[in-house]
C-alpha positions in Angstrom: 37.0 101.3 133.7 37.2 103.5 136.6 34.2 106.2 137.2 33.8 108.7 139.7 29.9 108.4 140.3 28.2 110.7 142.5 25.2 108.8 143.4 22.9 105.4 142.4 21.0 107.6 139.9 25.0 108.0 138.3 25.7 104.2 138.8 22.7 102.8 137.5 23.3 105.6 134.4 26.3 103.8 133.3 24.2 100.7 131.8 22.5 100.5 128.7 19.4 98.6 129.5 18.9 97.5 125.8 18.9 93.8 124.5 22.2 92.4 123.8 21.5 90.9 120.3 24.8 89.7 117.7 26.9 91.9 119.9 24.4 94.9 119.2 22.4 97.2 121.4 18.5 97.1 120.8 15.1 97.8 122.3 12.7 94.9 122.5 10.7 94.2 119.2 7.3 95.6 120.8 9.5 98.5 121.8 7.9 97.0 126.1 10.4 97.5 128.9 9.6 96.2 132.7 11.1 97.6 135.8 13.7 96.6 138.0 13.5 97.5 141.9 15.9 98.4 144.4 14.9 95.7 147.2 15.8 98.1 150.1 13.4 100.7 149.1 10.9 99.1 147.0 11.3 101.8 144.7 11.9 102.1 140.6 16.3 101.9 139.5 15.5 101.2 135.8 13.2 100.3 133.1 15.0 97.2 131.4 14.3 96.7 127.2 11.5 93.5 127.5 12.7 90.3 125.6 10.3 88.7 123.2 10.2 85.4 121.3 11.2 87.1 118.4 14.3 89.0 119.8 15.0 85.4 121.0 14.6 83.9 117.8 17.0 86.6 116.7 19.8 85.9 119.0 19.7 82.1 118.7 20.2 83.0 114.7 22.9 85.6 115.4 24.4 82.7 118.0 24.4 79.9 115.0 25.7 82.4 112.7 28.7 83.3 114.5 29.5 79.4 116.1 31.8 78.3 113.5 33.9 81.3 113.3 34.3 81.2 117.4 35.2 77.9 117.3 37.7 78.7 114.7 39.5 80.9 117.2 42.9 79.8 118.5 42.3 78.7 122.0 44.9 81.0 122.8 43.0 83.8 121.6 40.2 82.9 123.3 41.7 82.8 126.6 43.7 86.0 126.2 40.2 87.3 126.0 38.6 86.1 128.9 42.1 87.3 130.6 41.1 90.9 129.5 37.7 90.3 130.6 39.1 89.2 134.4 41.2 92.4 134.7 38.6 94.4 133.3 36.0 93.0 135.8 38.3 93.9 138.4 39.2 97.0 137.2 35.5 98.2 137.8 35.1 96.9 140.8 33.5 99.6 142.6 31.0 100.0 139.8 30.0 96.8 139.4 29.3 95.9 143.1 27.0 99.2 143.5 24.8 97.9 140.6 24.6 94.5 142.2 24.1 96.2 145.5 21.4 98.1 144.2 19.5 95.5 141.8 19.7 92.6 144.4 20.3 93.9 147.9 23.8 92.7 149.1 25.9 94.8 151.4 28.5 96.4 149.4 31.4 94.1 151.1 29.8 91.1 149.6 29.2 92.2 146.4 33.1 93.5 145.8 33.7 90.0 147.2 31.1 88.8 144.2 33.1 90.9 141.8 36.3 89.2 142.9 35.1 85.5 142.6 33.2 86.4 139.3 36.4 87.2 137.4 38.2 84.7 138.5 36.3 82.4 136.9 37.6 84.0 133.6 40.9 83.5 134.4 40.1 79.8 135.2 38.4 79.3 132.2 40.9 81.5 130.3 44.3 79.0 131.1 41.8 76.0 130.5 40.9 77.3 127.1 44.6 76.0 126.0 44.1 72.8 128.0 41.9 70.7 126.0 42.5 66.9 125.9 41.6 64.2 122.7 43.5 61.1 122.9 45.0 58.9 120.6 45.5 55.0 120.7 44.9 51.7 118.8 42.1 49.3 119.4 42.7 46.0 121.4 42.4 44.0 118.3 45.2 46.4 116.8 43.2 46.6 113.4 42.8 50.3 113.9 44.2 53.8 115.1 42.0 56.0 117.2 42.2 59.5 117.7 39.4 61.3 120.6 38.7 64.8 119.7 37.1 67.6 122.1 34.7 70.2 120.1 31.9 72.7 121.0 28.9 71.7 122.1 27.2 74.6 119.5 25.3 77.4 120.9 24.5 77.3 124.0 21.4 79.0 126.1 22.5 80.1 129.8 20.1 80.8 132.7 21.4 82.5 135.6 20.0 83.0 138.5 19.3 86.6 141.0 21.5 86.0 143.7 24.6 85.8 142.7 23.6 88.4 139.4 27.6 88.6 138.2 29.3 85.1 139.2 26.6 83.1 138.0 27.0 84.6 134.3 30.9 84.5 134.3 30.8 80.5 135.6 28.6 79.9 132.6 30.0 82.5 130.4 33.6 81.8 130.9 33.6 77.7 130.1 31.2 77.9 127.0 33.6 80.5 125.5 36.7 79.0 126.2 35.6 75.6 124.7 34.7 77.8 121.4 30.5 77.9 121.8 28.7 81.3 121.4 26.1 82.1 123.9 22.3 83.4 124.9 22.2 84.6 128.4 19.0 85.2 129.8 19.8 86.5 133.1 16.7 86.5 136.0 14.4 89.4 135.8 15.1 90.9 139.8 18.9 91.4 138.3 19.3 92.2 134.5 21.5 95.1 135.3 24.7 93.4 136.5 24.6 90.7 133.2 24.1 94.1 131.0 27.3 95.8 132.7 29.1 92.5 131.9 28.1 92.3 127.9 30.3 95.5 127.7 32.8 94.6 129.8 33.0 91.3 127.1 33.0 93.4 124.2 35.3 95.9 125.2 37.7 92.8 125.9 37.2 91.4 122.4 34.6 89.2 122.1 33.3 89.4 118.6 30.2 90.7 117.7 27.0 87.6 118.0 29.1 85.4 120.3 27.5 86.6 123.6 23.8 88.0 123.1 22.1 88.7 126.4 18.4 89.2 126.4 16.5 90.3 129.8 13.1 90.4 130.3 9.4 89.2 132.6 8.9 86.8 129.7 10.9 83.9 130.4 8.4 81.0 129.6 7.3 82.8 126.7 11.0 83.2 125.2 12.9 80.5 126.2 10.9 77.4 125.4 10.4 77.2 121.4 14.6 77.8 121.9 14.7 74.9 123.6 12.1 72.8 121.3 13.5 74.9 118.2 16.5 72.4 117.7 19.5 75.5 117.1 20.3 75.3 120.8 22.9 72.5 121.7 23.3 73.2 124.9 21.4 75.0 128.1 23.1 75.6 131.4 20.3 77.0 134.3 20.7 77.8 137.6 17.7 78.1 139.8 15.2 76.4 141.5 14.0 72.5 141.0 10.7 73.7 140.1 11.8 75.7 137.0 14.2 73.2 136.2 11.9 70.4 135.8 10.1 72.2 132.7 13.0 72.8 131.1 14.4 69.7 131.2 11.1 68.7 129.5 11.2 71.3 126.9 14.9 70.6 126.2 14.0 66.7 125.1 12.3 67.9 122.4 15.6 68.7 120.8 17.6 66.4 122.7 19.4 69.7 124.1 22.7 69.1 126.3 21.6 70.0 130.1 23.1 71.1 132.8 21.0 72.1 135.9 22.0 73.5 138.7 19.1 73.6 141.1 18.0 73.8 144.8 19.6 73.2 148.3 18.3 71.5 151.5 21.9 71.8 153.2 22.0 69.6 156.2 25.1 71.2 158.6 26.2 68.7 161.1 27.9 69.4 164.3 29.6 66.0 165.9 30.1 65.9 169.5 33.8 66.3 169.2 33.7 69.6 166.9 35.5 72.6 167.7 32.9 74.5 168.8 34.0 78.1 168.0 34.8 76.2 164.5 31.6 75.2 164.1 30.2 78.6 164.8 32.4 80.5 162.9 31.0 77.7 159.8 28.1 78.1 160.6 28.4 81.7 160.2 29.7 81.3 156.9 27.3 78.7 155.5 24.0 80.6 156.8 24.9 84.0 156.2 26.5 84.3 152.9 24.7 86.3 150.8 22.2 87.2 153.9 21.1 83.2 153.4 19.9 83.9 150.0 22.0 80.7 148.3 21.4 77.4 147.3 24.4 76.1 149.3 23.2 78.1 152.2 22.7 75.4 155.7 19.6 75.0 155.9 18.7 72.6 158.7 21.7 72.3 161.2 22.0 68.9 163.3 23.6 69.7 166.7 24.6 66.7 169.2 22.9 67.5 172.2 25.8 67.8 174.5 26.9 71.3 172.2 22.8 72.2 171.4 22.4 74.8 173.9 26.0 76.3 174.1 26.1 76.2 169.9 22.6 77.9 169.9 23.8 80.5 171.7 26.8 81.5 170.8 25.1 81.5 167.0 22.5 84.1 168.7 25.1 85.8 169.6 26.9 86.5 166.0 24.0 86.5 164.2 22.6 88.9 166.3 25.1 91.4 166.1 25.0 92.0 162.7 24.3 95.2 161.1 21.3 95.3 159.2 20.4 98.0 156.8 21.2 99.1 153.1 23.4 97.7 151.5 25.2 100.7 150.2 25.6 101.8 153.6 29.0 101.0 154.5 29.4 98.5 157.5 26.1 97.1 156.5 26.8 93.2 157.1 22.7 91.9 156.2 21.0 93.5 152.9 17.4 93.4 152.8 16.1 90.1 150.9 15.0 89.9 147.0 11.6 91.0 146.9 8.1 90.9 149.0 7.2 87.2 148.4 10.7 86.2 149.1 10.1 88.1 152.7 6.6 87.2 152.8 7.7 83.0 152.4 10.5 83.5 155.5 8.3 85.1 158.0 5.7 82.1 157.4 8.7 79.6 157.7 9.4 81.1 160.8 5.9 81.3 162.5 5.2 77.9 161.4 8.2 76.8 163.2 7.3 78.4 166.7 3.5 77.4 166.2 5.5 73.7 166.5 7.4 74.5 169.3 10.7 75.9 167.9 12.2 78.8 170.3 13.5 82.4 169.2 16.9 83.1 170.7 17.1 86.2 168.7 15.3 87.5 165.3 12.0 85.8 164.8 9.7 89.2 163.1 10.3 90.9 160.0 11.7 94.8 160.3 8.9 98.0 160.2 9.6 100.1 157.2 10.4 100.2 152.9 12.4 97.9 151.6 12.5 93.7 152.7 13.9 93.6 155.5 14.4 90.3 157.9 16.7 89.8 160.6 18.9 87.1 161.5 17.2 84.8 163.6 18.0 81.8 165.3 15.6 79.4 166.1 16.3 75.7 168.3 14.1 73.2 169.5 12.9 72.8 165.6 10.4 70.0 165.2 11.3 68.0 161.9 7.9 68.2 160.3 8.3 71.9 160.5 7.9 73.8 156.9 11.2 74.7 156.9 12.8 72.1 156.9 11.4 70.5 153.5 12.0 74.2 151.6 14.9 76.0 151.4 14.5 78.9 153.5 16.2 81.2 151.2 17.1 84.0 154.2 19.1 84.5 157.5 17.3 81.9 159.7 19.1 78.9 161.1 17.0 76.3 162.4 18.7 74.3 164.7 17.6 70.5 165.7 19.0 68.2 168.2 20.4 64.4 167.9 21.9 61.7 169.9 23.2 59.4 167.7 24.9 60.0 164.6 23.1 57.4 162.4 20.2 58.9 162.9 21.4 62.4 162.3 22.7 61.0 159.5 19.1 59.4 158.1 17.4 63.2 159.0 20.3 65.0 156.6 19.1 62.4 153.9 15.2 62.9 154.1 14.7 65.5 151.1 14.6 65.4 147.8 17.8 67.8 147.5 21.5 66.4 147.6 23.8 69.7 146.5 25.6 70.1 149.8 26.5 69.4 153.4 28.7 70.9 155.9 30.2 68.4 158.5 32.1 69.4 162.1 34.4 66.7 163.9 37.7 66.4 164.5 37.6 62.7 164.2 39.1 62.3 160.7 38.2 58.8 160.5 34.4 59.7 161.6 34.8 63.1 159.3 35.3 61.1 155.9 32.2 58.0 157.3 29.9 60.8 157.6 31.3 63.0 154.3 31.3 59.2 152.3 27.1 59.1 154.1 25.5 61.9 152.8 23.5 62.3 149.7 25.3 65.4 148.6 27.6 66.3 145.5 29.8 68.4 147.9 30.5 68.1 151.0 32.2 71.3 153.5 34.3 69.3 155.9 34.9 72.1 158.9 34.5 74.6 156.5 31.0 76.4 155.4 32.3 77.6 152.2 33.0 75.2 149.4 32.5 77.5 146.1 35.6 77.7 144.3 36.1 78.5 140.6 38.6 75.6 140.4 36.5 73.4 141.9 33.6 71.2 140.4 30.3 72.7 142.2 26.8 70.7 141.5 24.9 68.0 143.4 23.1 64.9 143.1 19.6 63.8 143.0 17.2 67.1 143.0 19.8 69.4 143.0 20.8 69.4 139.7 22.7 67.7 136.6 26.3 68.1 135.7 29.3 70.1 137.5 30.2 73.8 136.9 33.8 75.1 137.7 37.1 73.3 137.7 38.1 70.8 135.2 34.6 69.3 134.7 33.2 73.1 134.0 34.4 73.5 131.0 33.9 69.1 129.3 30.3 70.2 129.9 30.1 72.5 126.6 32.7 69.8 124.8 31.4 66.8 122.9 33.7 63.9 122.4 34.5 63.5 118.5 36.2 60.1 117.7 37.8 58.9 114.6 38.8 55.4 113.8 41.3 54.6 111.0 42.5 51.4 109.5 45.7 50.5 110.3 48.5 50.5 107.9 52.0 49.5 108.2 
């Protein structure tokens, strides 16, 4: 779809901001609607259809209705659809990434770059469709004949976070329908608009009607528990914070519902005293301000060897401080404004709490005058551990830089939280690179990189970050159960 569109007003005009129910278009049963805000102005973009328990009751029974006939589509098919669905993604490109742009804040440059990685995690998903394994063998005693089948989980119920609107419903989207299971998406209220704009782009690419059902809305609590406890849902997949994720790992024993979580970050970023320095910077770089620090693999507390402290610090002033701050719409914008008022209201306390503790501001350090929620890029050094913000995840563009001496103990600070999703490690000691990568409590691990997403990668982490892996291989086996049948054997 390509569209000429004059102004946001045109953009946001293109999206139907009804419930996505069975494939079908309709207002919220109490007819409510709530509002979605542009975060650089503060002001009004739409006025989003409201789900209720009921319309959630409805789409679990439209999900359930239409399982068995998605599952009964030739894998083939199914991938040839989400193949549609990449092109068509990319297609729209320019459309797409104003709407994120506008509902969540991102310069335009990252959200076409969102666009990008969000459809190819259809094509992924679309060549692994035809790639599903069983097995077949005897049993040791050689009595029987065993054959392992894969099969859809069922319905599935996928919760996707604000800050990363499009990707985050295409790498939950794109392995639930390859491995045959229809889907609820309740995408987070802050960013309905980009999961709306992607129900269309799936039914214009031939999903069938009740296999994707998408149901915004301020209501989550109220909707999405008695789906979890109702004993239809087989699977949920969520994205967002530990908190959130606790309670529905409760609710979902209830029914004994499949779970995968992916939850919160406490990155530790490590620079060795033999890294490449302008390496480590440019990681650094790429770890912090992706997505203006708004991510859970964002770093979050970076461990410098005190022979490269002062030098790293600054030349990280430097960059940071250069960027362009301002609307995201604006071209050559390089930092949006972040989510909302409490989300700018939480990183200015971060960072006064840090300087009332004796951390320094080589650049950044007070929110921006003016609409919209606006913070800078701020560097801060000399951070004390027992600061704030370095047992939260900051959630913005602040890097907090501490200083250590010996690597063991660096190592034992990166390990103090809760968290384990990621780490970033700089060295050019490979033997010392994989010790330190082998150390960490982390599922992933960037070694002299600050990027690790990849759609053909497994993403996830270990103890408070989250259950199960999403992406690659393993993305898909987490909406497959494991079907075996044993048969005597004869002749």
């Amino acid at each position: 779809m390509t569209t000429t569109l004059s102004s946001p007003a045109d953009v946001i005009g293109t999206v139907d901001t009804r419930l996505v129910i069975g494939g079908r278009r309709t207002e919220a049963s109490d007819g409510a609607r709530f509002d979605v805000l542009d975060p650089a102005t503060g002001e009004v973009l739409a006025a989003v259809a409201d789900a209720t328990p009921q319309d959630g009751r409805a789409a679990v029974v439209a999900a359930v209705a239409a399982q068995a006939g998605w599952a009964a589509v030739p894998a083939r098919k199914r991938g040839e659809i989400l193949r549609r669905a990449h092109e068509a993604l990319l297609a729209d490109t320019e459309r797409l990434a104003t709407i994120m742009t506008l509902e969540m804040g991102k310069s335009l440059t990252e959200a076409r770059g969102e666009v990008r990685y969000a459809a190819e995690f259809f094509r992924w998903f679309a060549e692994e469709a035809v790639r599903l394994e069983g097995w077949y063998g005897h049993t040791p005693d050689g009595a029987s004949r065993a054959i392992v089948a894969s099969q859809p989980v069922g319905p599935c119920l996928l919760i996707t976070p604000w800050n990363f609107p499009l990707a985050m419903g295409t790498r939950k989207i794109g392995p639930a329908l390859a491995a045959g299971c229809t889907v609820v998406l309740k995408p987070a209220p802050q960013t309905p608009l980009s999961s709306l704009a992607l129900a269309d782009v799936l039914a214009a690419s031939g999903v069938p009607e009740g296999v994707v059902s998408v149901l915004p809305g301020s209501r989550a609590a109220e909707v999405v528990e008695p789906l979890l406890r109702g004993g239809d849902i087989r699977k949920l997949s969520f994205t967002g914070s530990t908190a959130v994720g606790r309670i529905l790992l409760e609710q979902a024993s209830t029914a004994i519902v499949r779970t995968s979580l992916e939850l919160g970050g406490n990155a530790p970023f490590v620079v060795l005293a033999d890294a490449d320095l302008d390496e480590a910077v440019d990681g650094a770089m790429a770890a912090k301000m992706r997505n203006m620090g708004e991510a859970c693999t964002a770093a979050n507390r970076m461990f410098v060897h005190r022979s490269l402290a002062a030098e790293f610090g600054r030349r990280l002033a430097e960059r940071m401080g250069a960027l362009r701050v301002g609307n995201g719409l604006d071209e050559g914008t390089e930092v949006g404004p972040l989510i909302d008022a409490p989300s700018l209201a939480k990183v200015g306390s971060l960072v006064d709490d840090a300087v009332s503790r004796g951390a320094q501001v080589l650049v950044g350090g007070a929110p921006a005058e003016g609409p919209g929620y606006f913070y800078p890029p701020t560097v801060l050094t000399d951070v004390a551990p027992d600061s704030a913000l370095c047992a939260t995840e900051i959630f913005g563009p602040v890097a907090a830089i501490q200083v250590f001496d010996d690597v063991d103990d660096a190592i034992a600070r990166a390990n103090a939280t809760e968290w384990g999703l990621v780490g970033y490690v700089f060295t050019r000691d490979v033997d010392r690179a994989l010790a330190v990568s082998e150390a960490l409590e982390v599922g992933m691990v960037g070694l002299n990189v600050g990027v690790v997403s990849n759609p053909a990668l497994p993403f996830g982490g270990v103890k408070q970050s989250g259950l199960g892996r999403e992406g690659g291989r393993h993305g898909i086996a987490e909406f497959l159960e494991q079907k075996l049948v044993v048969l005597p054997k004869r002749g």
